[in-house]
C-alpha positions in Angstrom: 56.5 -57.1 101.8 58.4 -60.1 100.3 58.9 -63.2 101.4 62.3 -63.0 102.0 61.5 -60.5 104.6 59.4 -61.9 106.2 61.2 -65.7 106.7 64.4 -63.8 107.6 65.5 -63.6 111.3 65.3 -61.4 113.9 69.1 -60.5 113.6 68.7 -60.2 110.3 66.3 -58.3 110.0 67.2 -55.9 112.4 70.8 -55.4 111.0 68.8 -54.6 107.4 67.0 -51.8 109.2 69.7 -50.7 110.9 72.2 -50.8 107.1 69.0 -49.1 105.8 69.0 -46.1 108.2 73.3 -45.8 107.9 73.2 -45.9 104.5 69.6 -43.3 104.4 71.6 -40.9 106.7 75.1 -40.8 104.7 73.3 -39.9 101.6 71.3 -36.9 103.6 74.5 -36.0 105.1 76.0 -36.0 101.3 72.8 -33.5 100.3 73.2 -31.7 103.5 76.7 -30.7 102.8 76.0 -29.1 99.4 72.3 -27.7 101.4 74.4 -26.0 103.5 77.3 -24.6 101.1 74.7 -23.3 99.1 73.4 -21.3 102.4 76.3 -19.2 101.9 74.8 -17.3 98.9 73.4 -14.9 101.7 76.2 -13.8 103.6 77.9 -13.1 100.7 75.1 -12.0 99.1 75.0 -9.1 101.5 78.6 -8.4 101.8 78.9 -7.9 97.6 76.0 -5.5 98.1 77.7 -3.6 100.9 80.8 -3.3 99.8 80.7 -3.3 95.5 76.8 -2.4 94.8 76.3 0.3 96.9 79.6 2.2 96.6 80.5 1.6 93.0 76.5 2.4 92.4 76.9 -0.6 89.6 73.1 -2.1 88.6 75.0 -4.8 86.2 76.6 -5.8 89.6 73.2 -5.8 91.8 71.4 -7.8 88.5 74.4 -10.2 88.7 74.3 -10.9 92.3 70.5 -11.1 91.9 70.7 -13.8 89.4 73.0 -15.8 91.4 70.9 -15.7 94.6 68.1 -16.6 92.7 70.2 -19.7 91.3 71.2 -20.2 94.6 67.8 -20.0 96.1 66.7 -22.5 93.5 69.1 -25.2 94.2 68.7 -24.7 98.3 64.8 -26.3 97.5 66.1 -28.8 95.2 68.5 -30.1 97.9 65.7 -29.8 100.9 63.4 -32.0 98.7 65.9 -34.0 97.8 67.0 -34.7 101.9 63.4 -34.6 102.9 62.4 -37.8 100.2 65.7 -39.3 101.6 64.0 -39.3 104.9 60.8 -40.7 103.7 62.1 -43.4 101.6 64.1 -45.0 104.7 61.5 -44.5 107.4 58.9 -46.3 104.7 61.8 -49.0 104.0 62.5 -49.5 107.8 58.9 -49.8 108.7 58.0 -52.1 105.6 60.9 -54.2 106.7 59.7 -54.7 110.6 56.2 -53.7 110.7 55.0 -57.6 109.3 57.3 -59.1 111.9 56.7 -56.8 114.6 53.1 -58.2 113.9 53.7 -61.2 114.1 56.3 -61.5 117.2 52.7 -59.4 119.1 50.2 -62.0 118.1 52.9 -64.4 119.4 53.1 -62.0 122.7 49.6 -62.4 122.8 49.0 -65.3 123.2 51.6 -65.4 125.9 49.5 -63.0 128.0 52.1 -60.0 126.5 48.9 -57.7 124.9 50.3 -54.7 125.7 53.9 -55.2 124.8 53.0 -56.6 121.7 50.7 -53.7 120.8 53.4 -51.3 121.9 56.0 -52.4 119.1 53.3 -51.5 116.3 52.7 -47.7 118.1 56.8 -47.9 118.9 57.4 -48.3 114.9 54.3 -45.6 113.9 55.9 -43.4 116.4 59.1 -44.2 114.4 58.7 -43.9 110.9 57.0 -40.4 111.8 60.1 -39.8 113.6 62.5 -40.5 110.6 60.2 -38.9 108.1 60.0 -35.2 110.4 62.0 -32.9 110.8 64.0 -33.8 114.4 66.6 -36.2 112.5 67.7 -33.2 110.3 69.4 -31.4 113.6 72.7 -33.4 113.9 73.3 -33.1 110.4 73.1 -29.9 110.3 74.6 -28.9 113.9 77.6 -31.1 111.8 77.8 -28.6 109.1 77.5 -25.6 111.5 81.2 -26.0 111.3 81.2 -24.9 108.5 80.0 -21.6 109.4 82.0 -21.2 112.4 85.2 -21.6 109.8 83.6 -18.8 108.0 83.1 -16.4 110.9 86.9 -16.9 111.9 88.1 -16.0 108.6 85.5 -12.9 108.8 87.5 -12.2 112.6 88.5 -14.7 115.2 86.2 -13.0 117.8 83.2 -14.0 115.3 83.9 -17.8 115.6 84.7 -17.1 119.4 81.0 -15.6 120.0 79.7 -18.6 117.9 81.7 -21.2 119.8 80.6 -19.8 123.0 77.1 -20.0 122.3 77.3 -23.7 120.8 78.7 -25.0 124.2 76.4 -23.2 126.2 73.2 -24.3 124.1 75.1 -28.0 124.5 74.8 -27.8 128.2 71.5 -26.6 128.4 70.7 -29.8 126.2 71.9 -31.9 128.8 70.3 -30.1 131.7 67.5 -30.7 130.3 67.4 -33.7 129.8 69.4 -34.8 133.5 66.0 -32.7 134.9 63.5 -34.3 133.0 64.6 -37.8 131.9 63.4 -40.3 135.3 60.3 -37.8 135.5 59.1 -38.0 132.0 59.9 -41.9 132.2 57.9 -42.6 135.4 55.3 -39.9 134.0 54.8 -41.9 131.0 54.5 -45.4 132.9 51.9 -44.1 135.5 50.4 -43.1 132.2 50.2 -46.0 130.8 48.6 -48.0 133.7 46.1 -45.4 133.9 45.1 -45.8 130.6 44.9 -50.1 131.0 43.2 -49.1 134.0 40.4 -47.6 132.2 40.5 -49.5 129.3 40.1 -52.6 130.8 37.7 -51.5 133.3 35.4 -50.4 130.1 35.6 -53.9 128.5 32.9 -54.9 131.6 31.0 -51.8 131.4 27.4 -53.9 131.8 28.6 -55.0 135.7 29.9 -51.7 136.3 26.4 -50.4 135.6 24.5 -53.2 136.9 26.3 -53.0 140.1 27.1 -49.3 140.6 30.7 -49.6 141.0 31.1 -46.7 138.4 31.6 -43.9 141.6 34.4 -46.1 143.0 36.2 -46.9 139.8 36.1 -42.6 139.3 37.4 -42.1 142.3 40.7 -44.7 141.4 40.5 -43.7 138.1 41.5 -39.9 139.8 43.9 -40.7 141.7 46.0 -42.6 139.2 45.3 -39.6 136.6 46.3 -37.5 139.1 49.7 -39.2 140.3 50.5 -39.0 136.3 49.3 -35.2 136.3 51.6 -34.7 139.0 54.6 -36.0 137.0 53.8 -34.3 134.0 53.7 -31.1 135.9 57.1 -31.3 137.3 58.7 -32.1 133.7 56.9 -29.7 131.9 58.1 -26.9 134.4 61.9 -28.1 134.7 61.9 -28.5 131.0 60.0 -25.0 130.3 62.0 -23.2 132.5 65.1 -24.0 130.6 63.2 -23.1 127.6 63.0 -20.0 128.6 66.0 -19.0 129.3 67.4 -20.5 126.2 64.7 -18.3 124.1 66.2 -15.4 126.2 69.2 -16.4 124.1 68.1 -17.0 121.3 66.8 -12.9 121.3 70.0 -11.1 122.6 72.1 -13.6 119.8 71.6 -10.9 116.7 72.0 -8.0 119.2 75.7 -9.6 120.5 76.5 -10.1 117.0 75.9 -6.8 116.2 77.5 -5.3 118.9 80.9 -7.9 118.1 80.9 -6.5 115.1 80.4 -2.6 115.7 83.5 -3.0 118.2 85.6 -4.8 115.3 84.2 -1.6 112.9 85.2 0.7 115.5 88.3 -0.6 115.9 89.1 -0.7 112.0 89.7 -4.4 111.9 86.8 -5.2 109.6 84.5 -3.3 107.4 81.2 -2.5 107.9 80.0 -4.6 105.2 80.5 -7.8 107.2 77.9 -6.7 109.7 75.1 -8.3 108.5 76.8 -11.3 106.8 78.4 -12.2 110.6 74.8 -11.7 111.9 73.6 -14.9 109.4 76.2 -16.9 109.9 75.9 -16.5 113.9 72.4 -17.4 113.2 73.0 -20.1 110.6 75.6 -21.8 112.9 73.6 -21.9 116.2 70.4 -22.5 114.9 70.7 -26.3 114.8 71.8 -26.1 118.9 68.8 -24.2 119.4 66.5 -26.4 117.5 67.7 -29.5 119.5 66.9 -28.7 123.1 63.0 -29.3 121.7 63.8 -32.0 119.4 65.9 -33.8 122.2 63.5 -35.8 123.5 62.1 -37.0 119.9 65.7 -38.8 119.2 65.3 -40.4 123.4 61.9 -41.4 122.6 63.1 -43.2 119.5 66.1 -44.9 120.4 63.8 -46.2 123.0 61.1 -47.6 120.9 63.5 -48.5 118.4 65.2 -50.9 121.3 61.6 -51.8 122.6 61.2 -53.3 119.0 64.2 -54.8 118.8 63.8 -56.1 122.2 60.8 -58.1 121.2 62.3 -59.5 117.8 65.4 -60.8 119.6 62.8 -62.1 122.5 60.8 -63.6 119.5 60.8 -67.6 120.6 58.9 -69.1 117.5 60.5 -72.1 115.7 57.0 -72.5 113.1 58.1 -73.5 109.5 58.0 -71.0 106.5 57.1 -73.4 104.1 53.6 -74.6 103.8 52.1 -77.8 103.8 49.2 -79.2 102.6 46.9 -81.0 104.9 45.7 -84.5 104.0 43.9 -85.4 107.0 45.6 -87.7 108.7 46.1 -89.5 112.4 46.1 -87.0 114.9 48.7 -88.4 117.3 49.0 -86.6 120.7 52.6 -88.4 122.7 53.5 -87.6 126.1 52.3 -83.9 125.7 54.1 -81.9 128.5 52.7 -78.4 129.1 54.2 -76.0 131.8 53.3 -72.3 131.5 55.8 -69.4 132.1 55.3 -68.5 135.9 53.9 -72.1 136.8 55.8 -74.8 138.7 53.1 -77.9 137.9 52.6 -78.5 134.4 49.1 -78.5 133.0 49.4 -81.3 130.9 51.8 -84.1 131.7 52.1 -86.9 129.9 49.1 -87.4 127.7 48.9 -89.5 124.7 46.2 -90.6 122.6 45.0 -91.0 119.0 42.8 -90.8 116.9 41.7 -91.5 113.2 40.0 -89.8 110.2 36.5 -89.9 110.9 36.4 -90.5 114.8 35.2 -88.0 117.5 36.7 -88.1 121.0 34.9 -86.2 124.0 37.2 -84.8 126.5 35.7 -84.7 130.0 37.3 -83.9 133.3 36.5 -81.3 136.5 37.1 -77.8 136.1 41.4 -77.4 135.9 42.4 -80.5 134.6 43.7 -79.1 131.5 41.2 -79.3 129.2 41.1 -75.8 127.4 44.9 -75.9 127.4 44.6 -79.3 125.5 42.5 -77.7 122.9 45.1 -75.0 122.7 47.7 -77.4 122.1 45.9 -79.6 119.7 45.2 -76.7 117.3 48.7 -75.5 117.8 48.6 -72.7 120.1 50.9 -73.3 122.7 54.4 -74.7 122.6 54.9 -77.8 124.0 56.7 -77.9 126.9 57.8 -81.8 125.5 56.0 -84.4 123.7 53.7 -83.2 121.0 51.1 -83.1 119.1 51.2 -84.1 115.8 48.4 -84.7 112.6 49.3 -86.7 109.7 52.9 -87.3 111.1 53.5 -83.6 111.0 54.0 -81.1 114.5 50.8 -78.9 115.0 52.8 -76.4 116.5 55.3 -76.0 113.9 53.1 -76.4 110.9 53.2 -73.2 108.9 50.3 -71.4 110.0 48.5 -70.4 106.7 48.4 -74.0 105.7 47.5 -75.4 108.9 44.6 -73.1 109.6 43.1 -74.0 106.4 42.6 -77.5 107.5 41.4 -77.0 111.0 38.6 -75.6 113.1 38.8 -74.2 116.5 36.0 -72.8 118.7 37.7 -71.7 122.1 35.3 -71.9 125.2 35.4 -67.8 125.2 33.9 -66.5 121.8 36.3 -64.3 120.4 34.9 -62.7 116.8 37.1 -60.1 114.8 35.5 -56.8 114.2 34.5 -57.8 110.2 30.8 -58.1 108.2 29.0 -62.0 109.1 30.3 -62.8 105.8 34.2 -62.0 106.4 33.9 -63.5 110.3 32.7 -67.3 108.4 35.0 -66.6 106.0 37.7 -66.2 108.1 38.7 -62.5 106.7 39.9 -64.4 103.5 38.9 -63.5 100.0 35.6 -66.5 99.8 33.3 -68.4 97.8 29.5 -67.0 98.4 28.5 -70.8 98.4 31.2 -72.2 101.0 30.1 -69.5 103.5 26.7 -70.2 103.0 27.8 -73.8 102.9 29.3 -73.4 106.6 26.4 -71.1 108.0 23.5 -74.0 107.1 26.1 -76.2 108.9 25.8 -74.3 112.1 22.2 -73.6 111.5 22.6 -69.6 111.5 21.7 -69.2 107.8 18.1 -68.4 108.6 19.1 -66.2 111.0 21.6 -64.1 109.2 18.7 -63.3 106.6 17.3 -61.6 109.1 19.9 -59.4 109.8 19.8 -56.0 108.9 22.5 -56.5 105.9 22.4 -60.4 106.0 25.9 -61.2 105.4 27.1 -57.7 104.9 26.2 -57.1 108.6 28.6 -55.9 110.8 30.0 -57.8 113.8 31.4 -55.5 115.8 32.9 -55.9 119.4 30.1 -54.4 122.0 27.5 -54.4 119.7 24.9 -56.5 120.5 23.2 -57.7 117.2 23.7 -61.1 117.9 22.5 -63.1 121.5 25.3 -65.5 123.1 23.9 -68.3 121.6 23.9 -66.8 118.6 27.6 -65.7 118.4 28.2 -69.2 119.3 27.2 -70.4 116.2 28.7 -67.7 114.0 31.8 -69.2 115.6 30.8 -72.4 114.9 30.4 -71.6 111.2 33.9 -70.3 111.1 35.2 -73.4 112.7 33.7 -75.4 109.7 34.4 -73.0 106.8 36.4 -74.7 104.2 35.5 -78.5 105.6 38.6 -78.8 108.2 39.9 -81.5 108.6 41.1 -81.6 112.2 38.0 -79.5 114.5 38.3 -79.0 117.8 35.4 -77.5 120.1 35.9 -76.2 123.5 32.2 -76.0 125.1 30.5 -75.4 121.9 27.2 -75.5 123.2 27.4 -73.6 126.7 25.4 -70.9 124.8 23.2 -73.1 122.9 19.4 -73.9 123.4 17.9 -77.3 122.1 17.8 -76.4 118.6 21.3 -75.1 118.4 22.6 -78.1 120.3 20.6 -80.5 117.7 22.4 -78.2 114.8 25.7 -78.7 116.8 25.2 -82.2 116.9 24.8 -82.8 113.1 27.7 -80.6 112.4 29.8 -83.1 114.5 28.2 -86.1 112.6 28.6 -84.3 109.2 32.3 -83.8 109.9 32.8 -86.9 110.6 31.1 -88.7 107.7 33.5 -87.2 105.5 36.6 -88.0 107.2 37.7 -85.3 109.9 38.8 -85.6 113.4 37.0 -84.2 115.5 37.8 -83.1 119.9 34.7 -82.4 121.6 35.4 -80.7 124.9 31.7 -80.3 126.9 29.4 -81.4 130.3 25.7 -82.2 128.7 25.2 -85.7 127.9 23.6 -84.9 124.5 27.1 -84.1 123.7 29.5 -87.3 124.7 26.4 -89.3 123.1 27.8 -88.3 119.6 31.5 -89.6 121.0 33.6 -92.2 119.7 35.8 -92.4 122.4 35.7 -90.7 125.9 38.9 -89.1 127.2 39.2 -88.6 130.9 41.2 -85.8 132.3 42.2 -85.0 135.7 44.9 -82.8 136.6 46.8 -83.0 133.6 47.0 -86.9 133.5 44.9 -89.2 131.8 42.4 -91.8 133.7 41.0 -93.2 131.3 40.6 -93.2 127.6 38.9 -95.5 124.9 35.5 -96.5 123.3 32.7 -94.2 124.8 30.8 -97.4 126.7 34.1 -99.1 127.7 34.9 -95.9 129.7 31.8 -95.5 130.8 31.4 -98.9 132.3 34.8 -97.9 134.6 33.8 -94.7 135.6 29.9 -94.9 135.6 28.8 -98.7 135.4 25.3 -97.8 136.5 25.0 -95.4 134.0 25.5 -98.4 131.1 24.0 -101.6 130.5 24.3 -104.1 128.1 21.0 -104.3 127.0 20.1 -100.6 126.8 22.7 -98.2 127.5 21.6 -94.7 128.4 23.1 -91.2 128.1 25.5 -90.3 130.1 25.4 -88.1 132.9 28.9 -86.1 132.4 28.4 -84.4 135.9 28.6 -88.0 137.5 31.9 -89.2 134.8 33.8 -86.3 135.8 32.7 -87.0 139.8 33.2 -90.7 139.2 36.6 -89.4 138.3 37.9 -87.6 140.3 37.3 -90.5 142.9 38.9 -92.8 140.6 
């Protein structure tokens, strides 16, 4: 997809699927008009044998007519194919055009807490294009050109296009029946659906404590009852909409015999020929077909134009002001100024107010009691979240708006809950980028899991996968850690890198920290063990959302824990008694 595209607006973008799918369907109505001429070549076909061939006994005539048909035959596929690639080409072009910022609009969903409306807009355009490129969007184009037909049966006899009428309107209203029976049914079918199956799905993602613990009989015996409730609904739409269905098959069988019998009374009446017989009994056909067809593919174009404006729904919902254009990162301040953050649904702000700074090659420790914003610090600082006002910004520019290719190649984020995309060791370090052997191994000696990933079935072509176990927590902490320092960011930011860690991985952690910042980089450390704040430039204290305190490690340990500090020999500190010392600050 081009750039263009993909920097465009939602509006935009939109209203170039939208001219895409106009200008797509005009060009298959053009086809469809000379697809359905050329349909004629039948009737006529028949009535010329009727009525020349078989009374004149001519076989020049018959060869004629054969040759024609055969031409006509010919140019009837040419035309399908034709219409059919038509079809293709715009439900490619459609999807090609929203799929990368459907994408994009879900991870932003995401990381709002909108998984499963995100993830819908990517099945909504699947669901979409197959839509486009099948068969259902054919029927109104053709059901248009069953005029056509109809204007032939009248000039055959009026009663013909009478009989044809007739049946049109009354395969209209079954249309609509169905569709007033089933609509709210298969709608709140489909939602008690879909909650079953986010029951289940999110039920599975803690399968170990549903074994453990033996809650698998009670989670059946919800799991049931929701299934059933969407049973239930099913069952009531599938037997509205199949008993209409079989009445309109009914229909569909008697149509050739009341066209036959139309036209035996016109015969035996003298006012037509016999000939026409069989040409009326196509036409009939030819012009109700489409009507028929469209009670089953009725609920295809519903389904559509639904997902169509579930998509279009999120675009225009899509909030993201981020820059298009990259910048390079040359590692400068990080400045953090009066950072406000209120969540969607909250009325107290998680962050409010906090400023700090810091330069290239200092590490600041972030301590505070469990809620005072920490994690959603982190978030912000890496560019996560929006800020509600103030911001955050490194080397004078916003972290938040910073084009996110660029800005993720000059920083490193390990979020307190390890969260690993399904990829080999290799591609996970490497941050699913195209890498250098040597900066991966580079990265994986910083984090001290080199040794380990030799021993790994594949070494670095071994797959981490989500709910395989090949790696321990610990262990998976590191890998994350090694992804945090591919490439030699230069803003990291660790949220509890070492609650998984033993002694050895904490010592690894802690030259990591050290090695970052010799050569220049910023680094937030978020954690409780004192081995960790010893490594700290500066200490910031949290609480709340506000700041306490904030400044060189042993000046804010002298406010907050003066017995834990001395002049002549200062010890570790105990972040337990900091973050209890602050809270009664």
């Amino acid at each position: 997809m081009d750039s263009a595209a993909v920097d465009a607006s939602a509006s935009q973008l939109v209203n170039a699927a939208r001219r895409l799918f106009v200008r797509g369907i005009l060009y298959a109505a053009f086809v469809s008009f000379f697809l359905n001429f050329v349909t004629f070549a039948a009737p006529l076909f028949m009535v010329n044998v009727y009525e020349r061939v078989i009374p004149s006994k001519s076989y020049d005539t018959l060869y004629g007519l054969m040759i024609i048909g055969g031409l006509a035959v010919v140019l009837y596929g040419i035309f399908d194919f034709v219409r059919s690639y038509t079809y293709l080409v715009m439900s490619r072009g459609i999807v090609q055009k929203m799929n990368l910022p459907a994408l994009q609009a879900s991870v932003r969903k995401a990381l709002e807490g909108g998984v499963n409306e995100g993830s819908q807009a990517l099945r909504d355009l699947h669901e979409l294009r197959q839509f486009i490129a099948g068969n259902a969007i054919t029927i109104p184009l053709d059901a248009l050109f069953s005029l056509l037909f109809v204007g032939a049966l009248y000039l055959i006899h009026p009663d013909y296009a009478l009989l044809a009428g007739g049946l049109i309107v009354l395969m209209v209203s079954l249309n609509i029946v169905t569709d007033r029976l089933t609509r709210d049914v298969i709608s709140s079918a489909n939602q008690a659906e879909n909650r079953h199956l986010q029951d289940v799905a999110g039920s599975l993602r803690h399968a170990e404590v549903i074994e453990a613990m033996g809650m698998l009989p009670a989670l059946v015996r919800r799991w049931r009852r929701s299934q059933g409730d969407a049973l239930d609904l099913w069952g009531t739409a599938n037997f509205r909409s199949r008993a209409v269905l079989a009445f309109t098959k009914a229909v569909q069988k008697s149509i050739q015999m009341m066209t036959v019998a139309t036209g035996a009374f016109l015969v035996l009446s003298h006012e037509v020929n016999s000939g026409v017989l069989f040409a009326g009994m196509v036409l009939t056909t030819q012009a109700i077909s489409p009507f028929s067809s469209m009670i089953e593919t009725w609920r295809q174009w519903v389904n559509a134009a639904h997902g169509w404006g579930r998509v279009k729904a999120l675009l225009d919902g899509d909030s993201s002001v981020r820059q298009t254009m990259p910048a390079p990162m040359s590692g400068g301040e990080l400045d953090v100024t009066n950072l406000v953050y209120l969540p969607q649904g909250r009325d107290i702000p998680v962050l409010r107010g906090v400023s700090f700074s810091a330069s290239p090659g200092e590490v600041i420790g972030v301590v505070g009691p469990s809620g005072a914003g920490k994690s959603a610090l982190a978030r912000a600082l890496v560019g996560i979240t929006r800020p509600t006002a103030g911001g955050v910004f490194l080397d004078g520019n916003s972290t938040y708006l910073w084009e996110r290719g660029s800005f993720g190649r000059g920083v490193g984020y390990l979020p307190q809950a390890i969260s690993l995309l399904d990829g080999t060791v290799r591609s996970t370090i490497a941050r699913m980028e195209e890498s250098d052997p040597r900066e991966v191994i580079r990265a994986a000696r910083a984090a001290d899991i080199h040794d380990l990933i030799g021993r790994l079935p594949h070494g670095y072509d071994t797959t981490v996968q989500d709910g395989k176990h090949l790696l321990s927590g610990g262990q998976l902490q590191r890998l994350a850690l090694a992804r945090a320092l591919y490439g030699d960011p230069s803003l990291l930011v660790l949220d509890e890198p070492n609650s998984n860690l033993d002694h050895q991985g904490e010592m690894a952690l802690v030259a990591a920290i050290k090695e970052a910042r010799a050569r220049g980089a910023v680094v937030v450390l978020i954690a409780h063990r004192p081995s960790m704040m010893a490594v700290a430039d500066k200490i910031l204290v949290l609480e709340h959302g506000l700041v306490r305190h904030f400044g060189p490690r042993d000046e804010v340990l002298r406010i907050v824990a003066p017995d834990l500090v001395t002049e002549a020999a200062p010890r570790r500190p105990d972040i337990r008694i900091i973050q209890r010392r602050a809270e009664n600050t």
